[in-house]
C-alpha positions as CSV (number, residue, x, y, z in Angstrom):
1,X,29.8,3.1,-18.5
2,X,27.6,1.7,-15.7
3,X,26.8,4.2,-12.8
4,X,24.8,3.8,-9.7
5,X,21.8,6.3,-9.6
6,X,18.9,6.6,-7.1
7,X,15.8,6.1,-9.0
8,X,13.1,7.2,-6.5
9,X,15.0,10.4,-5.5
10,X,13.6,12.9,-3.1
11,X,11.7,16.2,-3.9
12,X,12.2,19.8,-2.0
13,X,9.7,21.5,-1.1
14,X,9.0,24.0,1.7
15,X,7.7,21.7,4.0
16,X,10.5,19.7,3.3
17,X,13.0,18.4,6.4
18,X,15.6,15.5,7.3
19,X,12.7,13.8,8.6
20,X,10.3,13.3,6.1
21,X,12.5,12.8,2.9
22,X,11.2,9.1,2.1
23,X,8.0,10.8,2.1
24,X,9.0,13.2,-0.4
25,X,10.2,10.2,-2.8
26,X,8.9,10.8,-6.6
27,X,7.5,7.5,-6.0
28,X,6.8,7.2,-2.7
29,X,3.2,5.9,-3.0
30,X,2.0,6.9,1.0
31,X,-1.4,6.2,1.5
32,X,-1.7,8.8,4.2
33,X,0.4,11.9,5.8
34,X,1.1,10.0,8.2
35,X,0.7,6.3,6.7
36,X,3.1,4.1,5.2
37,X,4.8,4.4,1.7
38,X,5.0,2.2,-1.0
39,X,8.0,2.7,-2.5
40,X,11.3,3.8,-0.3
41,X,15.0,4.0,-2.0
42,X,15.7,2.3,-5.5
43,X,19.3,1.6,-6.5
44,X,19.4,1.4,-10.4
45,X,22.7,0.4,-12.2
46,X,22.7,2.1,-15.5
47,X,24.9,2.5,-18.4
48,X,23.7,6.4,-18.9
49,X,27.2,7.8,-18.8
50,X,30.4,8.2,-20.4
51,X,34.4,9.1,-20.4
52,X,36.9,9.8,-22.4
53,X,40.8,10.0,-23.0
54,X,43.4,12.7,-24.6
55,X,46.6,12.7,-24.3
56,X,50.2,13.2,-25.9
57,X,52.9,10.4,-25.5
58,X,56.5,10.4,-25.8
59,X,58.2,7.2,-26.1
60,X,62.1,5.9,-26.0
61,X,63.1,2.6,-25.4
62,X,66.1,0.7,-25.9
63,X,65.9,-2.5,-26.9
64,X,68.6,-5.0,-24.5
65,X,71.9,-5.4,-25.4
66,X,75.4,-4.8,-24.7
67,X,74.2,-5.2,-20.6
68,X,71.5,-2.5,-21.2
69,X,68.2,-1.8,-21.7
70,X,65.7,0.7,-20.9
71,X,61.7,2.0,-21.7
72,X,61.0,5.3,-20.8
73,X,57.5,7.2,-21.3
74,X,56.3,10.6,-20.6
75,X,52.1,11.1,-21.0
76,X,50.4,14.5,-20.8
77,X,47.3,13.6,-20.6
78,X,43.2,14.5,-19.5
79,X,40.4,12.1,-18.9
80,X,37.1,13.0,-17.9
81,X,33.7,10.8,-16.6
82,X,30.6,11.1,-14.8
83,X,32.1,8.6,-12.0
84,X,35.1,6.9,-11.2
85,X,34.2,5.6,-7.6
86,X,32.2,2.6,-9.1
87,X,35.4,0.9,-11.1
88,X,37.8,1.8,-8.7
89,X,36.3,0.6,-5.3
90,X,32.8,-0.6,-5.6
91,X,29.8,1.0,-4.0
92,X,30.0,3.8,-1.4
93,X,34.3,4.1,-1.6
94,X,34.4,7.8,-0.5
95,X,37.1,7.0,2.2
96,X,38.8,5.0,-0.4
97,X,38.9,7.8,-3.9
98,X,37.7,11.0,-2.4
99,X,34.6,10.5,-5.0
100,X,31.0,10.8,-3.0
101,X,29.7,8.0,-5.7
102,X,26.3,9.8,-6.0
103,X,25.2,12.8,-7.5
104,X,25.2,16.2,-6.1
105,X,21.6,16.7,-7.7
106,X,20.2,13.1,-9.2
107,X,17.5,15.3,-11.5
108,X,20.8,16.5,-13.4
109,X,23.1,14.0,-14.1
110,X,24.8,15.6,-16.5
111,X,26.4,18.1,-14.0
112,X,28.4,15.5,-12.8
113,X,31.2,15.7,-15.7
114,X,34.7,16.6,-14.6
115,X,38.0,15.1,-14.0
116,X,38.3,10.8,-13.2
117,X,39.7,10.2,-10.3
118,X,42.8,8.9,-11.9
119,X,43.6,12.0,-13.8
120,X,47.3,12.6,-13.3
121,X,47.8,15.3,-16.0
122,X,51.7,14.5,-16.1
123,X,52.9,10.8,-15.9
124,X,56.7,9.7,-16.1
125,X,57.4,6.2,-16.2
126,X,61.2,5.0,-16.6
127,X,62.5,1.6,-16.8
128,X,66.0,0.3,-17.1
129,X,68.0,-3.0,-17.0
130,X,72.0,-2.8,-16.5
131,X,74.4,-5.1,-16.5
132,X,77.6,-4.3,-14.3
133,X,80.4,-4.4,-16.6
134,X,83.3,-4.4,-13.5
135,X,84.3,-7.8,-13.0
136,X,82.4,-9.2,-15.9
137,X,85.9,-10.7,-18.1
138,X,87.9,-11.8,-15.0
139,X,88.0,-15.0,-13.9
140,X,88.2,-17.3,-10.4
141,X,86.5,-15.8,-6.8
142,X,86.6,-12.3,-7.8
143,X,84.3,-13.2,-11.1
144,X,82.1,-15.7,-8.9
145,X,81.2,-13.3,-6.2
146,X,81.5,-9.9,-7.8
147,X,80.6,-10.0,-11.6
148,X,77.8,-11.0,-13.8
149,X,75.6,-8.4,-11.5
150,X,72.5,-6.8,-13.1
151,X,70.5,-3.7,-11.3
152,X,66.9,-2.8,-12.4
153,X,65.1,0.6,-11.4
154,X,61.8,1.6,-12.2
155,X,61.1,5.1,-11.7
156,X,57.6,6.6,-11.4
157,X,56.2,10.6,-11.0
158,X,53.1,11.7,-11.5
159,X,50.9,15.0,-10.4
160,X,48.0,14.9,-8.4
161,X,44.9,13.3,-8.9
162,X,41.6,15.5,-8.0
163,X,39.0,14.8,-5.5
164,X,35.8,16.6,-3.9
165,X,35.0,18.4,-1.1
166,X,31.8,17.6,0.0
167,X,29.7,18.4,2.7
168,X,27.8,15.8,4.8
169,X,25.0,18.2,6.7
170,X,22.4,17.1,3.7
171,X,21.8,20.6,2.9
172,X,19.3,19.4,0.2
173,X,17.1,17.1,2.1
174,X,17.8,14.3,-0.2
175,X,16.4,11.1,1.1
176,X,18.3,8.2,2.1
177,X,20.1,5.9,-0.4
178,X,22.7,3.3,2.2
179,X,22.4,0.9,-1.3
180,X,24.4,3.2,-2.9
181,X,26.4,5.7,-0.6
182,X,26.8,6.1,2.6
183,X,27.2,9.9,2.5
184,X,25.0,12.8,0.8
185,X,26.5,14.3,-2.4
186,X,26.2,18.1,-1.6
187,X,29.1,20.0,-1.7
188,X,30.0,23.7,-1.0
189,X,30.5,26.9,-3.3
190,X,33.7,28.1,-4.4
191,X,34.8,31.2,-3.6
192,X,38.3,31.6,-3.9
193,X,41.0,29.0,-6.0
194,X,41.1,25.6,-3.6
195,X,43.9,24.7,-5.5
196,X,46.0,28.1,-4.6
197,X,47.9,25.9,-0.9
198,X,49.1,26.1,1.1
199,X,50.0,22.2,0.6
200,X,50.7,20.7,3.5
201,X,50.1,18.0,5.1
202,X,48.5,20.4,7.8
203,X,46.3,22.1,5.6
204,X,46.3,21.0,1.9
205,X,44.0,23.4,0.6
206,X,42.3,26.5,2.5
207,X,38.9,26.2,4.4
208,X,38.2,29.6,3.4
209,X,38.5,28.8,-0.3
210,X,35.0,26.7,-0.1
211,X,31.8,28.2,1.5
212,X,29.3,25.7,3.0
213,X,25.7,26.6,2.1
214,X,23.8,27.8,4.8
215,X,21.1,25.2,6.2
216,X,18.4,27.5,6.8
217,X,18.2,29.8,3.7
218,X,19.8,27.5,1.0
219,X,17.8,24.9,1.9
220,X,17.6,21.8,-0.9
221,X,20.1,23.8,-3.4
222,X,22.7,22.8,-4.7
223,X,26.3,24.2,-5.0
224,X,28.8,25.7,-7.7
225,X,31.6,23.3,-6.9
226,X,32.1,20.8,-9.8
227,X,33.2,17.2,-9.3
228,X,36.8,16.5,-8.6
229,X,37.5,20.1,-8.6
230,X,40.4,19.8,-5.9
231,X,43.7,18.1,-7.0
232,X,45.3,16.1,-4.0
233,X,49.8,15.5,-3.9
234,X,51.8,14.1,-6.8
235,X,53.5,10.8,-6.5
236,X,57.6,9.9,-7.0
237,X,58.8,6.6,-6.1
238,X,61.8,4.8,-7.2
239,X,62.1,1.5,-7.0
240,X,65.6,-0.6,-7.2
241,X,66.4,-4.1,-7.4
242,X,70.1,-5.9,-7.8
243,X,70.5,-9.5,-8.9
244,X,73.1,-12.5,-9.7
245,X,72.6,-15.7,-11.2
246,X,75.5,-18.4,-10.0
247,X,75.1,-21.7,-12.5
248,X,75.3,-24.8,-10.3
249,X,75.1,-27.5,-13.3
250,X,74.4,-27.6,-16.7
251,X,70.7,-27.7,-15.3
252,X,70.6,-26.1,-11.8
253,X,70.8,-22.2,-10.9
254,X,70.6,-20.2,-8.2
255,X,69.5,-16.6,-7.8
256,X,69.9,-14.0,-5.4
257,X,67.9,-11.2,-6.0
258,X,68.4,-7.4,-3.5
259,X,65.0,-5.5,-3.5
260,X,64.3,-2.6,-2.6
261,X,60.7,-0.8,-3.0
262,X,60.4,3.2,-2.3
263,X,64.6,3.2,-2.8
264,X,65.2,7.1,-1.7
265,X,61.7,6.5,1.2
266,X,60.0,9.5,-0.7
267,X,56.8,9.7,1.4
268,X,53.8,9.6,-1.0
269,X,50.9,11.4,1.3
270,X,47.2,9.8,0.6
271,X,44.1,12.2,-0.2
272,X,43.3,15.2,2.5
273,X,40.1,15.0,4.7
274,X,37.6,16.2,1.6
275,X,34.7,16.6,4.5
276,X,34.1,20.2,5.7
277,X,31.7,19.0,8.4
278,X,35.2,17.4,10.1
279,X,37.2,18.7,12.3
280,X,40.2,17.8,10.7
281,X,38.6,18.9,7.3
282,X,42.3,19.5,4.8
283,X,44.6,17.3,6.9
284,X,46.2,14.6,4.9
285,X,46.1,11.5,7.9
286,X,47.6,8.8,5.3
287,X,50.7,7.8,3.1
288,X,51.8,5.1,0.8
289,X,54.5,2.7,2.0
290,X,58.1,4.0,3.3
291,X,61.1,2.0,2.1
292,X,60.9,-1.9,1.9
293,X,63.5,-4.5,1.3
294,X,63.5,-7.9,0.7
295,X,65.8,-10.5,0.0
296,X,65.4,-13.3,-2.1
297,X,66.9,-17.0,-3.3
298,X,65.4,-18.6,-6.2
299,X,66.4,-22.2,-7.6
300,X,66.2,-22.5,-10.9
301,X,66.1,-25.6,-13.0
């Protein structure tokens, strides 16, 4: 799978600061202390990492007849990569997925293995069709306006998806990289469960349970926390939809179609603040779409 990677990446050392990290470049090719360098940030593409997939499926599904039909699945599943920013947003999405989309350390690669950013361990997916039998034999107004009704629902649950917490003091003194991130990829050290609550939209997951490194003395290390170590809220939504077909001709029809998206207006909060430089570092600011309806008339020929 194709990753981004910075390919002239900085070295520490103990004259290292904020300031001179272009300098320290593996590459950097400066003529002088003082002069200028040859070689500054290099964004390389690669296909140098990996993913894969387990997962146990239970399927039922009724095929539709007799004014009903329904599919309903059930996955437990676990899916790991090296990054899932890339596919999902593009370059640089860490207020899109929660993923800082470089590496932590980018002389070790290999740390970066953990959880996708899609990993929902537990996914329910239920669809079903239904006729409304009440009215259906009758005959004159009451079977023009009130019969031949169908209703569709499909309903959707899964658990959380993870995310990191990050820290965006550059710790390390890594260099640069705005070609591939906007952010650094240090993160803290975890000192206590970040997944123990208290789950609100408040505080997701406690401050205390992360310890930021300290920028004088754990200068250019690099933390415990793995990638996508924090899981963020589950998702339920349930969406409904009622429909009648009323046959104008031999060729005409017209259908009226009822929709309603997020039925029960379950709200679905986004991903918390994964930043523990912010202020508002744990607070979940954003949430999917409350209840929607529409109404529809389609002519059918």
């Amino acid at each position: 799978m194709p990753r981004f990677v910075e390919g002239n990446p900085a070295v520490y050392g103990p004259d290292a600061t904020a300031q001179n990290g272009d300098r320290r470049r593996i590459y950097a090719s400066c003529t002088a202390p003082t002069g200028p360098c040859g070689v500054g940030a290099v964004a390389i593409l690669t296909d140098n990492s990996d993913s894969n997939y387990n997962a146990g499926e239970v399927h039922l599904s009724r095929t539709f007849s007799s004014g009903l039909g329904y599919n309903i699945a059930y996955a437990f599943s676990k899916t790991l990569d090296y990054v899932s920013s890339l596919h999902m947003a593009g370059p640089a999405p860490l207020l899109i997925t929660g993923e800082t989309d470089i590496a932590q350390n980018p002389f070790d690669l290999k740390a970066e293995y953990g959880p996708s950013l899609f990993d929902a361990r537990h996914r329910f997916v239920a669809s079903v069709i239904y006729d409304i039998p009440a009215f259906r034999e009758s005959h004159g107004l009451a079977h023009e306006i009130l019969g031949g009704w169908q209703i569709n629902s499909i309903v959707t649950v899964n658990s959380g998806t993870p995310f990191t917490a990050y820290d965006s003091r550059n710790v390390s003194l890594q260099a640069p990289h705005p070609s591939i991130s906007g952010a650094w990829g240090d993160r803290p050290n975890v000192v206590s469960d970040p997944n123990a609550g208290p789950h609100t939209p408040e505080q997701w997951m406690l401050r205390s349970a992360l310890q930021q490194l300290n920028a004088v003395t754990q200068a250019g290390q690099s933390s415990d926390e793995r990638r996508n170590e924090v899981r963020g809220p589950g998702y339920g939504n349930v969406d409904l939809s009622m429909l009648k077909t009323f046959k104008m001709s031999e060729r005409w029809a017209t259908q009226f179609r009822a929709e309603c998206f997020n039925a029960f207006n379950h709200t679905n909060f986004g991903l918390p603040v994964n930043d523990l430089n912010s202020p508002t570092f744990g607070q979940i600011l954003t949430a999917a779409s409350p209840r929607v309806l529409q109404f529809a008339l389609k002519i059918m020929y």
